[in-house]
C-alpha positions as a printed NumPy array, in Angstrom:
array([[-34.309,   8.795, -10.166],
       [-35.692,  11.702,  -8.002],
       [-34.704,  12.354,  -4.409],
       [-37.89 ,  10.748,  -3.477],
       [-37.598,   7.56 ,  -5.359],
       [-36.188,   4.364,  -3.132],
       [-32.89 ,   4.003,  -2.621],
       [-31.292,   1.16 ,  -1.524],
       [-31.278,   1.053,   2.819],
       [-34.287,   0.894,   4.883],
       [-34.751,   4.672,   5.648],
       [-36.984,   6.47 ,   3.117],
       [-35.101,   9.396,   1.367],
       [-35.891,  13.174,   1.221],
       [-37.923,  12.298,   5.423],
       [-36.193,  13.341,   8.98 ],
       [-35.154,   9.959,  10.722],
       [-33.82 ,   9.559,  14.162],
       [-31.5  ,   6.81 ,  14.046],
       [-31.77 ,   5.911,  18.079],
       [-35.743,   5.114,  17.299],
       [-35.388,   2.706,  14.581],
       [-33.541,  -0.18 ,  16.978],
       [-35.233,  -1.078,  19.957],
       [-33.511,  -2.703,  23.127],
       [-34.515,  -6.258,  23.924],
       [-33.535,  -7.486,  27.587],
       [-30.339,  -9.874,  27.292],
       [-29.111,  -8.988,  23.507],
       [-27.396,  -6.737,  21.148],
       [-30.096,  -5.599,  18.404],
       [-28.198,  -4.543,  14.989],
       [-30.196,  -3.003,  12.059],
       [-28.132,  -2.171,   9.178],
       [-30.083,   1.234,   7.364],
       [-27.37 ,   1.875,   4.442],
       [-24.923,  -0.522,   2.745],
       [-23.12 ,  -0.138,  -0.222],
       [-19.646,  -1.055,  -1.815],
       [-18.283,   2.07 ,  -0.294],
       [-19.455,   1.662,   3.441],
       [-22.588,   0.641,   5.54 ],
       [-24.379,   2.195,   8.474],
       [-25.227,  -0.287,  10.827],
       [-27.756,   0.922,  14.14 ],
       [-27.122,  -1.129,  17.344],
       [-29.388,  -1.553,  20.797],
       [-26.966,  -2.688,  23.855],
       [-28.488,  -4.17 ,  26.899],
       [-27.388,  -3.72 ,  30.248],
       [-24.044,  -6.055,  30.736],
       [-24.154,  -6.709,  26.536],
       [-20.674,  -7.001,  24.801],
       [-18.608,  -8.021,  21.345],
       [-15.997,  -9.362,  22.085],
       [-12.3  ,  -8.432,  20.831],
       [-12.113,  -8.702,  17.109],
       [-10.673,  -6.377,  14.501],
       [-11.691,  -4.986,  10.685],
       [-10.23 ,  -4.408,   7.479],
       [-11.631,  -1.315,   7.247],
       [-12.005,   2.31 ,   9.768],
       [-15.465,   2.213,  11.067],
       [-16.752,   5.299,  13.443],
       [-18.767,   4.997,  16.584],
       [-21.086,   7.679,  17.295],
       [-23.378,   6.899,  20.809],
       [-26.849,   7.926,  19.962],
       [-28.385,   6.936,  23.672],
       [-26.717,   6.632,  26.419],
       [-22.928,   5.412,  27.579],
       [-21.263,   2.564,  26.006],
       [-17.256,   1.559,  26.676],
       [-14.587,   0.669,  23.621],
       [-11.62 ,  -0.916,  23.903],
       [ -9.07 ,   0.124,  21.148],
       [ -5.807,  -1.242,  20.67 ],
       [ -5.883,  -2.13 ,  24.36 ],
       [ -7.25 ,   0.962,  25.367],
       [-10.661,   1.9  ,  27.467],
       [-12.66 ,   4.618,  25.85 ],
       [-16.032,   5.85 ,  27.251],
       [-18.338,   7.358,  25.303],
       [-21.692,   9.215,  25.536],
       [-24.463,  10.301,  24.095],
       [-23.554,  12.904,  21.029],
       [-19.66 ,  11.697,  20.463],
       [-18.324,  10.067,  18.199],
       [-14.737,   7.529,  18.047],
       [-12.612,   6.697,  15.278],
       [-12.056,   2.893,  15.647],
       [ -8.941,   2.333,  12.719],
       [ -8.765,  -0.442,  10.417],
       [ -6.919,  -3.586,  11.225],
       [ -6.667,  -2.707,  15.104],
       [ -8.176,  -4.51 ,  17.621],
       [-11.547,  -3.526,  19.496],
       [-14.516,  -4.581,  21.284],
       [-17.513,  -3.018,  22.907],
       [-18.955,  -3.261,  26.456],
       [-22.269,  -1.872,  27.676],
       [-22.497,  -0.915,  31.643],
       [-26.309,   0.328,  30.869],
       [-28.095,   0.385,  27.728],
       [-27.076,   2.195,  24.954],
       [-27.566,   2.533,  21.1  ],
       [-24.845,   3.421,  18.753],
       [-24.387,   4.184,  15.226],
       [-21.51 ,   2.45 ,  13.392],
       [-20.355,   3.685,  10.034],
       [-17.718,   1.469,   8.345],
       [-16.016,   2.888,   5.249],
       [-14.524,   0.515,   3.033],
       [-11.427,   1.592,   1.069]])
């Protein structure tokens, strides 16, 4: 396969993408697009509106945060993180966490599996 072949995901290899313009906001909703998934990890974009959350839950499995537009607020293990554009959190496996949008944001999440 060359670099320019298809890979599995919905980005094109071997061409610039900006993650925050492939998801678009839609009033009242969370918008997810997953662009990479694999048996090691996915990378999964996501579009918060205004007042937009996901509720408490956990994962088997680390998964990073990193706020591509905008502010968004964790909750990890019972505590508040807020997060802007350009940083990125460590959410760890097996601990409980949930996500809360005061405005609109879009954020990156990159689960790794193992």
């Amino acid at each position: 396969m060359t670099t320019t072949e298809k890979r599995s995901g919905s980005i094109p290899p071997a061409e610039p993408q900006r993650f925050a313009d492939l998801v678009d906001f839609q009033d009242g909703s969370i918008v997810s697009r997953t662009v990479a998934a694999s048996k090691a990890g996915t990378l999964t974009l996501f579009a918060f509106d205004e007042g937009q959350s996901l509720s408490e839950h956990s994962a088997p499995y680390d998964a990073y945060v990193t706020v591509l537009e905008g502010v968004g607020e964790l909750v990890i293990d019972g505590k508040s993180v807020t997060t802007k554009a350009g940083e990125t959190v460590l959410m760890p496996g097996n601990i409980p966490h949930s996500v809360h949008a005061d405005e609109r944001f879009k954020m990156l999440l990159i689960m790794i599996r193992g």
